[in-house]
N, C-alpha and C positions, 0 to 999 in steps of 0.2 A: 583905206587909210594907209596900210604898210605901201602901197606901190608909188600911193605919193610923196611918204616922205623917200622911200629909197632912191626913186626918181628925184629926189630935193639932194640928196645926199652927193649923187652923181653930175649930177650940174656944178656944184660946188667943184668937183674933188679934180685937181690938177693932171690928177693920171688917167681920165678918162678924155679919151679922144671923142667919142661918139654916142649919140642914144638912141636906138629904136623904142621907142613904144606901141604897143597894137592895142586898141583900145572898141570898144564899141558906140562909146560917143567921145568927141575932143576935151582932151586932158586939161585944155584953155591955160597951158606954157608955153611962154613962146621963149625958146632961149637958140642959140647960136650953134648949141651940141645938137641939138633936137629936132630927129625926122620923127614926124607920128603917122601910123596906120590907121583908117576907122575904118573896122572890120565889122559886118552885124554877127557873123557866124561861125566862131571860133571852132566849131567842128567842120568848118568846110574851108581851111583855109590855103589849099591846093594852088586857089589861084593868085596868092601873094608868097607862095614859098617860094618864088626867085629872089626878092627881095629881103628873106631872111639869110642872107650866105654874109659869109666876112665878117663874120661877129665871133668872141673869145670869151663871151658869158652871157647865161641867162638871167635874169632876177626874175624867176617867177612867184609872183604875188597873189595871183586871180585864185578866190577862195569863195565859199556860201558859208553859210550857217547849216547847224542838222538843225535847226530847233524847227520843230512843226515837218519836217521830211522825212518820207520812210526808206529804208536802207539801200531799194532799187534806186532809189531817186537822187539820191545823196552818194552814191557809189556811181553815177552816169555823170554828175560834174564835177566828180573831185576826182575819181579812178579812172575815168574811159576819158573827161577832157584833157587830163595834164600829161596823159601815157600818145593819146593821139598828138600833140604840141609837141612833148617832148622829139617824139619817133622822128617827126620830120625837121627837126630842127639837130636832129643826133645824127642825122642821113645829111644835112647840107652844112656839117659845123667840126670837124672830126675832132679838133682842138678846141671844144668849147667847155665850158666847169658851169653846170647847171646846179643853182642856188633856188630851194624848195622852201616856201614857208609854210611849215605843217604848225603843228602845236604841242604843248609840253601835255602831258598823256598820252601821248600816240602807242599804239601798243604794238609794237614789233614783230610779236607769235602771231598777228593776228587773229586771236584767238578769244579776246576777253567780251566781256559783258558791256563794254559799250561801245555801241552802233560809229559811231565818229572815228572813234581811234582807233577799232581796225582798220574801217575802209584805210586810216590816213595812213598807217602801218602798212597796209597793202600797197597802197602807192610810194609809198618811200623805198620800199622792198624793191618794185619792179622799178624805181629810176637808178637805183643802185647798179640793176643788172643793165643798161645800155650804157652803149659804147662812147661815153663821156670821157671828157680828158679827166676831170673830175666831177664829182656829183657831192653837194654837202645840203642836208637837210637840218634847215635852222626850227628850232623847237623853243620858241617862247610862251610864256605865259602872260601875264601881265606886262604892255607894253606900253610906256610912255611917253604920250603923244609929243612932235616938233611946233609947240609956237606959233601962230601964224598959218598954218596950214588950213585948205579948204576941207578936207575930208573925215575930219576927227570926228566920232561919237559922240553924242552928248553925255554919254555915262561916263567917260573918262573926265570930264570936268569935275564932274561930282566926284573922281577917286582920286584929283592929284594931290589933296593936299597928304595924301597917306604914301604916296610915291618914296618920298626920303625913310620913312619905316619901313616898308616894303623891301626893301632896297635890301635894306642893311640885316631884315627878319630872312627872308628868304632871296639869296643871291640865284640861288638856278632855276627863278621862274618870276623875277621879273628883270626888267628891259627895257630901253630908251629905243624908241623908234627910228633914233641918227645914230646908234649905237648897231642896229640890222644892217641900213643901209652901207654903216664903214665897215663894216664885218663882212660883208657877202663884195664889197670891194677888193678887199683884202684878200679874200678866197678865190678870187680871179686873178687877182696877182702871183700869190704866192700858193693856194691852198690850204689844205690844215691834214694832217695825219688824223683828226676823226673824221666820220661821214656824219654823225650824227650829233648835233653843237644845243645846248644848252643854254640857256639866257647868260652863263657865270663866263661858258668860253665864248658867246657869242662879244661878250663884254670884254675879252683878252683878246679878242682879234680886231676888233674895234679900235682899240688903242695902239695898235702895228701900224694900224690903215693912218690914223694922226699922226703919229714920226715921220711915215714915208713920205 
């Protein structure tokens, strides 16, 4: 759901010249900005890294669920694949600002009691340390879905009429899904002096991305 609407975000927005997406089945876009990869094997992706070069950001979106996985298992797709993607895309990109979507809890020390948000602590920890022009890990919580869109939840139908409460109850944990996608533009443009963004400042950078 987030990679489609970011990818909806990006089509729209006048400062984006180009989109790669890599995909393991077709995204079914067809827009004028947009080359797509169909890739079955994200950890083997050796033989398409020529065609990852010339690019000045990532929006990485590709995420699982922990729910029903044990911590091996859930730490091999969310730690070992976005660290292996990252690596070679940090190796053929030297000027690229890689945009990570973790989640609001993610816990930092990597230390606490639940399974999720260390692993996801751990990975935000090690994209921190490669040689990015910049690296910003967006941490929402409750995110509300774009309109029209093929890839939405059905449980977010049943939450939106509480969106506008939500909103105004707790600002740094929930979030418009066009609200990621002009934020993590914005952070390719310009940056942000945090690494680590919140639903309130992904929602202030958001709003940069719409003036410019």
């Amino acid at each position: 759901m987030v990679g489609e609407g970011v990818l909806h975000e990006c089509l729209l927005h006048p400062d984006i010249e180009k989109v790669l997406v890599i995909n393991r089945k077709p995204c079914g876009v067809v827009h004028n900005k947009l080359k797509e990869i169909v890739h079955a094997d994200f950890f083997q992706i050796d033989s398409i890294a020529m065609q990852l070069t010339g690019y000045n950001a990532c929006f990485f979106c590709l995420g699982v669920s922990s729910v029903g996985m044990n911590e091996e298992k859930y730490n091999h797709l969310t730690y070992d694949l976005t660290l292996y993607m990252a690596g070679i895309l940090s190796s053929k990109n030297p000027d690229l600002v890689f945009c990570y979507v973790s989640g609001s809890g993610t816990d930092s020390t990597e230390r606490g009691k639940s399974m999720w948000a260390r692993v996801k602590g751990k990975t935000e920890n090690a994209l921190l340390q490669l040689p990015f022009k910049g690296a910003n890990m967006f941490r929402p919580g409750y995110i509300h879905p774009t309109k029209g869109l093929n890839n939405t939840h059905g449980y977010y139908s049943a939450l939106k009429w509480m969106y506008p409460i939500l909103r105004t109850l707790l600002p740094k944990h929930v979030i418009s899904l066009k609200e990621i996608g002009l934020a993590m533009i914005q952070a390719a443009k310009s940056g942000h002096a945090k690494t680590i963004l919140d639903s309130k400042m992904i929602s202030e950078m958001a709003k940069q991305a719409d003036k410019s």
